[in-house]
MOPAC internal coordinates of N, CA, C and O (Angstrom, degrees):
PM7 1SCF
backbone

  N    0.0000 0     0.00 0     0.00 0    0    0    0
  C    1.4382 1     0.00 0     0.00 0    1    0    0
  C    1.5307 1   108.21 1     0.00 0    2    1    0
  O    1.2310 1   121.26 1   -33.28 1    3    2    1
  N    1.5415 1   115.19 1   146.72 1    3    2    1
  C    1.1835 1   107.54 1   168.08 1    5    3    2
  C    1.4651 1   140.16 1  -118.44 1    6    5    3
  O    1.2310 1   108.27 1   -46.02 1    7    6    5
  N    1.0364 1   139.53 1   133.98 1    7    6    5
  C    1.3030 1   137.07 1  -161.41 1    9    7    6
  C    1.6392 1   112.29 1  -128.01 1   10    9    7
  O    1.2310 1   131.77 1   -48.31 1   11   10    9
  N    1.6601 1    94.89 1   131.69 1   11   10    9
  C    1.4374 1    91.94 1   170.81 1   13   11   10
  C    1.1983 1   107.60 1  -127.78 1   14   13   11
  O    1.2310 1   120.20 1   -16.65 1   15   14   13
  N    1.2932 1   117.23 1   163.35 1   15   14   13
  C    1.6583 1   143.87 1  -143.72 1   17   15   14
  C    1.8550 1   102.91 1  -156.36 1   18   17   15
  O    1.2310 1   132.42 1   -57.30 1   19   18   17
  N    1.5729 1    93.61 1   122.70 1   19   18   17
  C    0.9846 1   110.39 1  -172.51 1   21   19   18
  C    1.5410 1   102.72 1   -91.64 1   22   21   19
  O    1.2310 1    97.40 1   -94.52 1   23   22   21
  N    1.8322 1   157.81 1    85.48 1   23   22   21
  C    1.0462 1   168.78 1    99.98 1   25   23   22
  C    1.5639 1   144.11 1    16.35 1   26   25   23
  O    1.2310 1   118.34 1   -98.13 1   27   26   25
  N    1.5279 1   120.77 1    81.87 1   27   26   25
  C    1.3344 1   119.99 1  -146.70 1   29   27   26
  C    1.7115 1    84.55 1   -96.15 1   30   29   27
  O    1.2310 1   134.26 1   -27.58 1   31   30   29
  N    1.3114 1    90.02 1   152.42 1   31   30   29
  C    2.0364 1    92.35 1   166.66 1   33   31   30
  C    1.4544 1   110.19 1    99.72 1   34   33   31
  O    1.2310 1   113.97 1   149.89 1   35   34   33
  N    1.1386 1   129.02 1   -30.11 1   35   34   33
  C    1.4759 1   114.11 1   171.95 1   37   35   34
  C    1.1124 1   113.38 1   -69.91 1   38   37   35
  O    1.2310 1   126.45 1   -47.23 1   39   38   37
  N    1.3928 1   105.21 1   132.77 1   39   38   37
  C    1.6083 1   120.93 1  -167.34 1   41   39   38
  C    1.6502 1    98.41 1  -109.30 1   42   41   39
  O    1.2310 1   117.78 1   138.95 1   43   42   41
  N    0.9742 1   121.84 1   -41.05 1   43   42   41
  C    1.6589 1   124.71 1  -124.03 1   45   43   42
  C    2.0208 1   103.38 1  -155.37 1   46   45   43
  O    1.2310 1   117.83 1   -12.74 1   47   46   45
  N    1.5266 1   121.74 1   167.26 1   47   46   45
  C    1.1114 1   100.93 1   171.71 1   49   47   46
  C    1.4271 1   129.22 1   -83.11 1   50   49   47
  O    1.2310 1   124.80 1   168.01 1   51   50   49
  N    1.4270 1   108.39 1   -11.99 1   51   50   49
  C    1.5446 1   102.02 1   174.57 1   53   51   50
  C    1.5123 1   109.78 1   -77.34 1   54   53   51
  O    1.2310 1   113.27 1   161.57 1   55   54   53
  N    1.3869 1   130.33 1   -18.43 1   55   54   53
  C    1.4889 1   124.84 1   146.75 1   57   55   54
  C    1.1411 1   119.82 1   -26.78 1   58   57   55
  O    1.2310 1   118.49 1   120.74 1   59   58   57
  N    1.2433 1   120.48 1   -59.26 1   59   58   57
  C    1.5461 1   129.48 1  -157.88 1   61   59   58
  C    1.7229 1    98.15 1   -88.34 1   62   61   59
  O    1.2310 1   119.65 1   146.16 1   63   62   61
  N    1.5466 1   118.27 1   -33.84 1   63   62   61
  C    2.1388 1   102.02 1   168.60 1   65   63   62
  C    0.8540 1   112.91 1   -76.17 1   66   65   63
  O    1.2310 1   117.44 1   162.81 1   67   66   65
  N    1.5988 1   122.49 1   -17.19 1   67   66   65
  C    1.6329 1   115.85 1   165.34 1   69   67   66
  C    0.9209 1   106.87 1   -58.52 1   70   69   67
  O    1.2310 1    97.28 1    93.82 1   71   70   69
  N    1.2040 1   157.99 1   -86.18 1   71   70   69
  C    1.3618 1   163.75 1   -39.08 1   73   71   70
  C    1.6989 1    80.17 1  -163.97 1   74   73   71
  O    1.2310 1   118.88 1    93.08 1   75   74   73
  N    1.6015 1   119.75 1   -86.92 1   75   74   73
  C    1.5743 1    88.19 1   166.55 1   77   75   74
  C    1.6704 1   175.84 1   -10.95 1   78   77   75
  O    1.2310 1   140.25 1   129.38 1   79   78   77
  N    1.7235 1    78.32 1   -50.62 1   79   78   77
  C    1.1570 1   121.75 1  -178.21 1   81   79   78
  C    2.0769 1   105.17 1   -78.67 1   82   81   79
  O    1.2310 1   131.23 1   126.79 1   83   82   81
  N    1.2612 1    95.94 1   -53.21 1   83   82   81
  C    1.7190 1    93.17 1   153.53 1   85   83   82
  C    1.5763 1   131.59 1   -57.02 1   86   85   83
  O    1.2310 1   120.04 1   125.14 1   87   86   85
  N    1.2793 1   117.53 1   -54.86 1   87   86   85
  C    1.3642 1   114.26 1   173.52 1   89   87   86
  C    1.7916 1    97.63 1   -72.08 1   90   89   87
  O    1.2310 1   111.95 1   153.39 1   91   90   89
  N    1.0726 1   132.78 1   -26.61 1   91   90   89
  C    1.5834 1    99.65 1   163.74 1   93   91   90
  C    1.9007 1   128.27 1   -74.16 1   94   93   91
  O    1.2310 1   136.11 1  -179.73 1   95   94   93
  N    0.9857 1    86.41 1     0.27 1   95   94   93
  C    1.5882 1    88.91 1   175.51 1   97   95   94
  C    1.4832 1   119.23 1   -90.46 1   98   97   95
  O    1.2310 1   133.51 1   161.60 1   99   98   97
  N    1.7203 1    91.49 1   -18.40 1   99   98   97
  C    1.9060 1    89.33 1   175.26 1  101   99   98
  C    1.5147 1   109.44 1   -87.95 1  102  101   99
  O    1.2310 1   122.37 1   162.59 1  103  102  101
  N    1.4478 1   113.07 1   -17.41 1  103  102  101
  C    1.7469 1   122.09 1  -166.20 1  105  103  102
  C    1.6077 1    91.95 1  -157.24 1  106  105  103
  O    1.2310 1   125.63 1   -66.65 1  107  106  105
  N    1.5903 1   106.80 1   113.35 1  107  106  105
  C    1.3767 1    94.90 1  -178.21 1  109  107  106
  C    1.4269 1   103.69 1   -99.03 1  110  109  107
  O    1.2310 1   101.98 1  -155.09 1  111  110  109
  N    0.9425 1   150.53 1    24.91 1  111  110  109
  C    1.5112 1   155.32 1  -150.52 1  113  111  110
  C    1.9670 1    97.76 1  -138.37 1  114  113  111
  O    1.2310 1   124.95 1   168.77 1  115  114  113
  N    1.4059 1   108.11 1   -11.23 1  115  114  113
  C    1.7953 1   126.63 1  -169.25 1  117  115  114
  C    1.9272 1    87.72 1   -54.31 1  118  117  115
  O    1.2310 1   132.02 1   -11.56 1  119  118  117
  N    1.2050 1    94.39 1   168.44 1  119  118  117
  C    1.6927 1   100.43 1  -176.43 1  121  119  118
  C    1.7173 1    95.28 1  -148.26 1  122  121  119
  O    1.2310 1   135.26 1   -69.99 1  123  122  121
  N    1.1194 1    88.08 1   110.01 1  123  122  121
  C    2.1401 1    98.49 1  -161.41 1  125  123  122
  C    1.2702 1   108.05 1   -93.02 1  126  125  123
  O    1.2310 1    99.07 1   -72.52 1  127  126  125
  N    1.3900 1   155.26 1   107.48 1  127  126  125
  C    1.3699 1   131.88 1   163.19 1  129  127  126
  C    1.7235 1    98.16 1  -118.59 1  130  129  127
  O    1.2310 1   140.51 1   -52.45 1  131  130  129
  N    1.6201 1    77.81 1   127.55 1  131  130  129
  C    1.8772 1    82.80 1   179.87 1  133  131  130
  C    1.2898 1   112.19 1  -118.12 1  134  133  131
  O    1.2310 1   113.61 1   -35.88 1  135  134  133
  N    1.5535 1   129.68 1   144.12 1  135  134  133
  C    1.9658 1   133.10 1  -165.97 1  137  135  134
  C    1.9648 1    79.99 1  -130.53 1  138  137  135
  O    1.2310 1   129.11 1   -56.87 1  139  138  137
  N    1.1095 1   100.06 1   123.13 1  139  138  137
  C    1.6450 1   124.05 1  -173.57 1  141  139  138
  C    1.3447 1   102.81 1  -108.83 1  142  141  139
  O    1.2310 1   123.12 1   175.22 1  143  142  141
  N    1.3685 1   111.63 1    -4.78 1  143  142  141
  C    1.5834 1   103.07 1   168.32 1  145  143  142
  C    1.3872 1   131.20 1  -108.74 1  146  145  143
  O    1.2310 1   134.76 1  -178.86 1  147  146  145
  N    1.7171 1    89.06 1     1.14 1  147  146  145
  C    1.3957 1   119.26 1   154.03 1  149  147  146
  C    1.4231 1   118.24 1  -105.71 1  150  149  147
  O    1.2310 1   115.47 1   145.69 1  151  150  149
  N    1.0338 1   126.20 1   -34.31 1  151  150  149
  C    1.3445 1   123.01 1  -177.82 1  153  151  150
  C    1.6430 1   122.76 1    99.31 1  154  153  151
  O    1.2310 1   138.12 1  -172.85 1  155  154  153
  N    1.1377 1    82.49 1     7.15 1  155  154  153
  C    2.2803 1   103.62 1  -170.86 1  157  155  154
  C    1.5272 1    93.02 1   -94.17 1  158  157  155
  O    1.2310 1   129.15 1   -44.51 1  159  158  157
  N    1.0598 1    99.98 1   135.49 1  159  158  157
  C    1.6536 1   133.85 1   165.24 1  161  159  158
  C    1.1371 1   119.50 1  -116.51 1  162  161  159
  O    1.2310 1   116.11 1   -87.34 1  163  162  161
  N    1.6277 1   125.00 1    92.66 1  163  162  161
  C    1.4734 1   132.18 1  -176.71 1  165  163  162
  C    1.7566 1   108.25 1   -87.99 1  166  165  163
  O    1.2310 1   119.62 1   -57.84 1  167  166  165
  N    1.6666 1   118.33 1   122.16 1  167  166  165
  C    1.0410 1    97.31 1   175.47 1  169  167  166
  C    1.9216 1   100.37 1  -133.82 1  170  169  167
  O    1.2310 1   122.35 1   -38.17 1  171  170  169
  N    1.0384 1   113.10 1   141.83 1  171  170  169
  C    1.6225 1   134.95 1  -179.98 1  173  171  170
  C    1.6824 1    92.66 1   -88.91 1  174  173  171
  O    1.2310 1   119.31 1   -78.14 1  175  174  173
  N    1.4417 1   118.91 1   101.86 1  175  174  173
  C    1.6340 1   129.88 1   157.06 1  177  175  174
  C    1.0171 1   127.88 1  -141.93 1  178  177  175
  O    1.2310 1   113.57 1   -24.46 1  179  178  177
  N    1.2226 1   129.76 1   155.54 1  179  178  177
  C    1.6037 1   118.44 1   150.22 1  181  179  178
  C    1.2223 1   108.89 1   -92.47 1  182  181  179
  O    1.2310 1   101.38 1  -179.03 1  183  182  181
  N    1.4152 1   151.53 1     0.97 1  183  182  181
  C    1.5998 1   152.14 1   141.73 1  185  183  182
  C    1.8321 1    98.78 1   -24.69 1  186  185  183
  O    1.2310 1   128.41 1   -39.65 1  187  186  185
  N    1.5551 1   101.41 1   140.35 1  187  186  185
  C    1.5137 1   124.40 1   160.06 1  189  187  186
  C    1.7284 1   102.69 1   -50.95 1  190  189  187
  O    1.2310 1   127.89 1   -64.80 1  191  190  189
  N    1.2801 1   102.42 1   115.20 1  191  190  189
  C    1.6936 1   114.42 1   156.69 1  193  191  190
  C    1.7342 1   111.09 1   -23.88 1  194  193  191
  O    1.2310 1   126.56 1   129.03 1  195  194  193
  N    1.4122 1   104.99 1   -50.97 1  195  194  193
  C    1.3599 1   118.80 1  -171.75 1  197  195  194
  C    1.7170 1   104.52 1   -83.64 1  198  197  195
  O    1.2310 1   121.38 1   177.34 1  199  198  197
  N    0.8498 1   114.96 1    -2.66 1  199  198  197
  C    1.5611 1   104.48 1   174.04 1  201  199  198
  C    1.7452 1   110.13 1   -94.00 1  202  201  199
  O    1.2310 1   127.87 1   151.80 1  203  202  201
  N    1.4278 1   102.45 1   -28.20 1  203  202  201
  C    1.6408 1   127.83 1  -164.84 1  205  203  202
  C    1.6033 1    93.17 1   -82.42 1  206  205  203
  O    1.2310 1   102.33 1   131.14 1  207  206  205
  N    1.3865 1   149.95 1   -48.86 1  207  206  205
  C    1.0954 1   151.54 1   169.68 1  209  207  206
  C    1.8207 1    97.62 1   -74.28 1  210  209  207
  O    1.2310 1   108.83 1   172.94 1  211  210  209
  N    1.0623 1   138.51 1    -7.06 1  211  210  209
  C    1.4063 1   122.23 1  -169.36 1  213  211  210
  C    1.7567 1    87.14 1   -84.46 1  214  213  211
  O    1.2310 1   125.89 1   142.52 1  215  214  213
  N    1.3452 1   106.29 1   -37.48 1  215  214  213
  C    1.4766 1   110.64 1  -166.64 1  217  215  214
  C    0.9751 1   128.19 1   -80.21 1  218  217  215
  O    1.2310 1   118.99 1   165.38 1  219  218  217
  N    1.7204 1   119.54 1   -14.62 1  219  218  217
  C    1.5804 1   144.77 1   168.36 1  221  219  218
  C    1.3019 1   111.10 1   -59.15 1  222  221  219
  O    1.2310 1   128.23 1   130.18 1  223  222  221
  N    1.5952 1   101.76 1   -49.82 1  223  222  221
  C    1.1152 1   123.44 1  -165.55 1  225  223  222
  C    1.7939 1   118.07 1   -72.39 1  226  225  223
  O    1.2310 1   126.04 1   152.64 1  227  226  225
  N    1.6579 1   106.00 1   -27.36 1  227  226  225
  C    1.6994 1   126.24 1  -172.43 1  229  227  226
  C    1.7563 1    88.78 1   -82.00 1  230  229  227
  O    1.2310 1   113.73 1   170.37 1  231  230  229
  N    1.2030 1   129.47 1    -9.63 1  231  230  229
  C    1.2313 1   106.00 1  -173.62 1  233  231  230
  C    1.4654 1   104.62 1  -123.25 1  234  233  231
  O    1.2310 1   119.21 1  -151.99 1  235  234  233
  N    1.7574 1   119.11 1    28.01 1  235  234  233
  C    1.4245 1   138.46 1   169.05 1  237  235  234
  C    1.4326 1   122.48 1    68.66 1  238  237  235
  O    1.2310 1   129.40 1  -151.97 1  239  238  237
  N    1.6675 1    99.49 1    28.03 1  239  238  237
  C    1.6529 1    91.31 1   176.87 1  241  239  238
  C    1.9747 1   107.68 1   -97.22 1  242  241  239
  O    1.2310 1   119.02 1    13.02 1  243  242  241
  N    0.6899 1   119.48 1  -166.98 1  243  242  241
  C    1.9543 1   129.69 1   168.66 1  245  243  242
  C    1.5318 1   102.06 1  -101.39 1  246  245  243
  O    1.2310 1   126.40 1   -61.42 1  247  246  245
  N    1.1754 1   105.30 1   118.58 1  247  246  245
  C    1.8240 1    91.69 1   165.65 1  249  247  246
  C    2.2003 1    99.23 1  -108.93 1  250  249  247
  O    1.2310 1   125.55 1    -0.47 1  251  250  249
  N    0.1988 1   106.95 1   179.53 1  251  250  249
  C    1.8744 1   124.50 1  -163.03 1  253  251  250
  C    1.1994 1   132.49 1  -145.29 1  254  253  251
  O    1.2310 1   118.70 1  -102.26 1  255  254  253
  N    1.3586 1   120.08 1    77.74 1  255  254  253
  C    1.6347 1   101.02 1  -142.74 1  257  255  254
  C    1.3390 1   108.36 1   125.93 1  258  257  255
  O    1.2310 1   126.29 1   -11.75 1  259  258  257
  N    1.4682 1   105.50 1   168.25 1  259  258  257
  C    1.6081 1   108.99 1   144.26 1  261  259  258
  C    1.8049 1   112.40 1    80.42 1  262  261  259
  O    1.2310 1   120.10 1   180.00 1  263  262  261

């Protein structure tokens, strides 16, 4: 399933392996593509929406949405 998430705070690219790097820890099999000049976080899971923003969120960004 796919879910997108709207993402305030990424500045930079280690923004965006954070931010990965969290939603792979809830679903490691997740398929992440993130556009930082939009601020959208596309992720391919079967993980709870709400688990995938719980984890956006543990690494201090805003998700918006979702």
């Amino acid at each position: 399933m796919e879910h997108i998430f709207k993402v305030e705070g990424m500045t930079c690219g280690h923004c965006e392996r954070a931010v990965e790097q969290a939603l792979q820890t809830v679903d490691a099999q997740a398929q992440v593509s993130i556009d930082r000049a939009i601020q959208q976080v596309k992720v391919v899971s079967q993980s709870e929406p709400a688990a995938l923003v719980a984890a956006i969120q543990e690494e201090g960004y805003s998700v918006i949405g979702g």
